[in-house]
N, C-alpha and C positions, 0 to 999 in steps of 0.2 A: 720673426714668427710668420708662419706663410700658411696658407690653406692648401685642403687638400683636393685641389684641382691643380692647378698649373702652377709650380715654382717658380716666383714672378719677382723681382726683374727675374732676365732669365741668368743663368749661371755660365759663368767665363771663367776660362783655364787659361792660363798665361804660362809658357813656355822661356825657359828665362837659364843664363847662362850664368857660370860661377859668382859674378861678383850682383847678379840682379837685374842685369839687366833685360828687356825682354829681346829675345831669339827671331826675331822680327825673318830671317829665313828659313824659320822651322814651319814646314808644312804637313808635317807625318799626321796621323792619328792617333785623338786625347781619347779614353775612355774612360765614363764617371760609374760608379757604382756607392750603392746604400753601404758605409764604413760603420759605426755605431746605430746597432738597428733596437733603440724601445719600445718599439708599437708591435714589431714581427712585421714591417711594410715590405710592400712591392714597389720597384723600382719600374716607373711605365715613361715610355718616350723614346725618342735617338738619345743614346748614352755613350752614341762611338760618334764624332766628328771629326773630318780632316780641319788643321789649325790654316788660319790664314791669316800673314804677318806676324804668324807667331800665337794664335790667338783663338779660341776656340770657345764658341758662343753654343752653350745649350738651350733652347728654347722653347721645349715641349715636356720637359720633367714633373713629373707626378710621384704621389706618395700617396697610399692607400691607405693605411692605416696613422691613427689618431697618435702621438708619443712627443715627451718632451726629450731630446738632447739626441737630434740626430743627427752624424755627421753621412758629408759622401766625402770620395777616396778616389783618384784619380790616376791613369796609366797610361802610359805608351811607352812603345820601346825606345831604349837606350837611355830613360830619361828616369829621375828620378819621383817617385808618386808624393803627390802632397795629399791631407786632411782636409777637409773643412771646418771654420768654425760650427760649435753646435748650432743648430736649428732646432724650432716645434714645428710638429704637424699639428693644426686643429679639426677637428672635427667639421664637417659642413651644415650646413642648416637641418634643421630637426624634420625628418624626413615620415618615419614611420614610429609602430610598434611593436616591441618582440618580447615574448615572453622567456625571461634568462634563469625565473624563477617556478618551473613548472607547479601547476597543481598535482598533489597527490590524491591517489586511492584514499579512501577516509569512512568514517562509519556518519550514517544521518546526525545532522545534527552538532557535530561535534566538530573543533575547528581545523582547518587543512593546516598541514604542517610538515615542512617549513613551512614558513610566511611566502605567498606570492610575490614574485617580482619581476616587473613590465620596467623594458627599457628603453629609452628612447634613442633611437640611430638615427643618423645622417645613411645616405646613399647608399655606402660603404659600406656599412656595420659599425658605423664608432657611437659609442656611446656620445652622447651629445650632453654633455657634464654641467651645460650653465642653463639645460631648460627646468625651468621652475613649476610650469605650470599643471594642472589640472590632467590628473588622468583617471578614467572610469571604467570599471569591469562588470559584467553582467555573464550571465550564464547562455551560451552558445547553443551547443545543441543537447536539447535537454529530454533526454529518452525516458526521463521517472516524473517528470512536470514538475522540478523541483522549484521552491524556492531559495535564490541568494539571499543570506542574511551576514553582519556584521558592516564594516565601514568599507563603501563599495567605489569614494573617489577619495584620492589621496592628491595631494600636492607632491610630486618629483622630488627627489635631493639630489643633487648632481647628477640631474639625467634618469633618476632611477625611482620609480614610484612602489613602495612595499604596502598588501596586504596581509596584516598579521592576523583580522578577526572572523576571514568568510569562511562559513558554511551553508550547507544543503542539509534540507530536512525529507529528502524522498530517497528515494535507493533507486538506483537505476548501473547501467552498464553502458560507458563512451561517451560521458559528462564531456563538456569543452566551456573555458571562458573565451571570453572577447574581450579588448581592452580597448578602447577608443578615447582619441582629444583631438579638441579644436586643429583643424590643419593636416593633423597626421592620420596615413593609412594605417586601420582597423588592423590588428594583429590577434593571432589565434591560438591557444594555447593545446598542447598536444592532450589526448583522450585521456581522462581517469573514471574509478570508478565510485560508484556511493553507496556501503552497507547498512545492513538493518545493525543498534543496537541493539541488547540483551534485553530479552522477552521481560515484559513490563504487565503486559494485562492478556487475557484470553476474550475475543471478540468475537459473536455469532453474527458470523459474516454469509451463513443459511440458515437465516430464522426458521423456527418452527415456525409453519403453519395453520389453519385450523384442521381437525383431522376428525373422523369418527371415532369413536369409544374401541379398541380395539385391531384398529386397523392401522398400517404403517404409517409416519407422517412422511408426508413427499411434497416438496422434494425432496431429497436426504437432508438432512441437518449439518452445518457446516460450523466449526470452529477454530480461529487464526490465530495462530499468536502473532502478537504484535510490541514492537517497541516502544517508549514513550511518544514517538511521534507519528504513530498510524502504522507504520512499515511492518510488514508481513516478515517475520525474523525464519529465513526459508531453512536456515542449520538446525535448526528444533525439530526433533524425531520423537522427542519422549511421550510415554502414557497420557492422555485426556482422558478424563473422567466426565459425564454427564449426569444429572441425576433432577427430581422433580425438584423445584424452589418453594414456590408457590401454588399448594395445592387444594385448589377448592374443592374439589371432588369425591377425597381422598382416593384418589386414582395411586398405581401403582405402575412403575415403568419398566416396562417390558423393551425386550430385546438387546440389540451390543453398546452397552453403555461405557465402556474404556476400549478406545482403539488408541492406535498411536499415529502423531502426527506425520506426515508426509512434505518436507518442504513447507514445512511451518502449518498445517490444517489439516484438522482431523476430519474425516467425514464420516456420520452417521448415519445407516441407510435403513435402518429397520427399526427404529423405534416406535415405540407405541401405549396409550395410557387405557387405562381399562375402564374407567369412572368417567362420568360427565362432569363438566363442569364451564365458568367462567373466570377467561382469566388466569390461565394455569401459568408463570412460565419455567426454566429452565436453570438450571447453573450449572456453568465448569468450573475445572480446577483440574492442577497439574503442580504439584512441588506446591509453591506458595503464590501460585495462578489463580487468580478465579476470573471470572465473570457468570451474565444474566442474561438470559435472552428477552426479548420483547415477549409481552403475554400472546394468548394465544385462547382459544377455546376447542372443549371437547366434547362433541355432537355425540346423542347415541346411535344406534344401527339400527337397522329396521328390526321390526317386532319377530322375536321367535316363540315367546311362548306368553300365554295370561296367566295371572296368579291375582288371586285373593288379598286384595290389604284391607276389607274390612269385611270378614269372617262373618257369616247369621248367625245369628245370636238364638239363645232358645226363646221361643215365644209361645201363643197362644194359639190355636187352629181357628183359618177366618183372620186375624188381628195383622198387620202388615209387619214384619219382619224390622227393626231397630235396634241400632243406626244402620240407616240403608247401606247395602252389599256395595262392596264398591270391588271394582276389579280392574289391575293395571295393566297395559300392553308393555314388555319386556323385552330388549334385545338378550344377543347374548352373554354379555357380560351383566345381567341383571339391571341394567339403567331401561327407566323408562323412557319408552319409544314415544315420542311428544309427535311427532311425525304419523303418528296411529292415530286414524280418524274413520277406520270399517266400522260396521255393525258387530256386538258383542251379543250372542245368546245366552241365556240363563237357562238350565231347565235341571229336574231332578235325576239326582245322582243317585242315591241309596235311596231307596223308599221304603223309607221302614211302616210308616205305616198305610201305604197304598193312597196316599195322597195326591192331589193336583195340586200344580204350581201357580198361581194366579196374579195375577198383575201385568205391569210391562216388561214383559221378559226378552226385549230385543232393544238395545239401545244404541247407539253412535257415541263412539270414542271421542272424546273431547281431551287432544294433548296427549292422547293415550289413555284416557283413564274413561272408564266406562261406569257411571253408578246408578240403580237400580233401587230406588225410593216408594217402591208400594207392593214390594213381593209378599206372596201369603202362600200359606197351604192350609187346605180345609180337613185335613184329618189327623188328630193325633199319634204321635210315634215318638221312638227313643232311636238315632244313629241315621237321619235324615241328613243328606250329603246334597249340595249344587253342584254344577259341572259348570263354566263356561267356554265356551268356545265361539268362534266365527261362525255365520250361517253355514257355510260352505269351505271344506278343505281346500286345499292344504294348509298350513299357518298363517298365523299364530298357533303352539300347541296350546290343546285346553285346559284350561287350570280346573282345579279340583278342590272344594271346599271343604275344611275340617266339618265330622259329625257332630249334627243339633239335636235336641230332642224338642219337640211339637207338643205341648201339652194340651187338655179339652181345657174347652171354655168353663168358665163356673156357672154351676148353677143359679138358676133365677131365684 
């Protein structure tokens, strides 16, 4: 058995005449060559030497490759060629690490297959069959920030360390392991890549945020789908649906509520709720997709017009007007403008019967809402109207009170 540096002692060719004897005048040239070749070796050294006394000493012979039962074959002319007994070549000291068993492309998550397998060489490339020990892979260059998961160091078997359980749970494109042990140089495994599995949930990955009553939510609304493990499943084209979840307001949603996804995410750019409210939020759905977005609230818009939420009542001429007028500031989807804190005027609308309006007929909105707790009029009438409005135009527009009738006082 000899290694595979120098074939040692070194090898002698004996030149030898019919009955055996050696040829001790024979000086020609012996030439050795690889005769049974197991490994596929390379024959390295002087493998031509002139004989002297018959006798021809190789001393520089090599074999490159690992194999049990090789012989060499020997020539010159006139003479006839012998065999060698078999020889091994073995392998040299455990040198590096090579990946024999490449990783494959794979979906997150899920496990690579085949099983990984890192080899251990000597110098050469031979497998190095009697190292036992400890070999460890980790994720190289990792373009999706993936994590390795499964059994990441094995113990060698004849030189050969097998991962049957690793996966990655990111997607990425030009994954690479590394496999490293005690002693030996780092080896690298060639590129693969990591896909999304099949869509598992739909994700508001651009939450709504809070918006005015009517007005677009921006930034647009964004929805992913996603696999069980986060990953953006980017082969999903189909229909997204959006629609309100949770609604305090009883708002209504306006704008393009089913678009279709693009590389896994739908985006919606024009949505918008009509109603105030807190707390609103969202859901999708897609086949048997859904998800929720994060809540959200619905502000109203500044005031466009007043209106009457508590109408005069008929009363008495002289007597103050109950339950005092109350009048609200309004955007234009009819939510009150809480944001309304102008002065609100009261004054007569219809006068039916030639009456003064008397009390505090100018008050400051509080939250939008403006009420008027000591109005009167001193003269009897039937189809008496209030008007309110701002002191001064433009808007809010002025709202208009349904017709009272003003009765006389009784008599004494």
């Amino acid at each position: 058995m000899v290694n595979a540096v120098l074939v040692t002692p070194a090898v002698q060719v004996t030149a030898q005449d019919a009955q055996g004897n050696t040829a001790s005048g024979f000086t020609g040239n012996v030439s050795v060559a690889i005769g049974t070749n197991p490994g596929g070796g390379t024959l390295s050294g002087t493998a031509t030497a002139a004989a002297v006394g018959g006798v021809v000493s190789f001393g520089s012979l090599s074999i490159d490759k690992a194999g049990t039962g090789y012989t060499l074959a020997t020539s010159a002319t006139g003479l006839t060629g012998a065999t060698s007994s078999t020889f091994n070549i073995e392998p040299a000291a455990a040198n590096r690490l090579v990946f024999t068993g490449q990783p494959t492309s794979v979906t997150a998550g899920a496990t690579i297959t085949p099983a990984v397998a890192v080899t251990v060489q000597d110098g050469l490339g031979n497998t190095v069959t009697g190292f036992t020990g400890n070999v460890a892979v980790a994720i190289g260059t990792n373009p999706g920030g993936g994590a390795l998961s499964g059994t990441t160091t094995v113990a060698a078997v004849n030189g050969v360390a097998t991962f049957s359980t690793l996966s990655i749970n990111r997607t990425g494109t030009g994954y690479t392991l590394t496999a490293s042990g005690t002693g030996l140089a780092t080896g690298g495994s060639a590129a693969f890549n990591v896909s999304a599995g099949s869509g598992t949930a739909l994700v508001f990955t651009g939450e709504p945020t809070n918006a005015v009553a009517g007005a677009a939510i921006t930034p647009a609304v964004q929805v992913t789908v996603e696999d069980g493990l986060g990953n953006t499943v980017t082969s999903f084209t189909a229909n997204v649906t959006v629609a309100i979840a949770t609604n305090p307001g009883g708002g209504t949603l306006a704008g393009t509520a089913t678009v279709a996804a693009t590389a896994g995410v739908a985006t919606f750019s024009n949505l918008s709720i009509n109603k105030t409210g807190t707390g609103y939020t969202l859901g999708a759905s897609s086949g048997g997709l859904t998800g929720t977005s994060a809540g959200f609230n619905v502000a109203p818009g500044s005031a466009t017009l007043l209106a009457f939420v508590q109408q005069p009542t008929n009363t008495t001429a002289g007597v103050a007007i109950s339950p005092a007028v109350t009048v609200q500031a309004l955007d234009g989807n009819g939510n009150v403008a809480t944001g309304f804190t102008d002065n609100v005027t009261m004054a007569i609308g219809s006068n039916a019967g030639g009456g003064t309006l008397s009390g505090n007929t100018t008050v400051a909105a509080a939250a939008g809402v403006a009420t008027f707790s000591n109005l009167s009029l001193n003269k009897a009438g039937t189809g008496y109207t209030l008007t309110a409005g701002p002191p001064a135009s433009p808007a809010p527009r002025p709202g208009r009170s349904t017709s009272r009738r003003v009765e006389l006082p009784s008599s004494p």
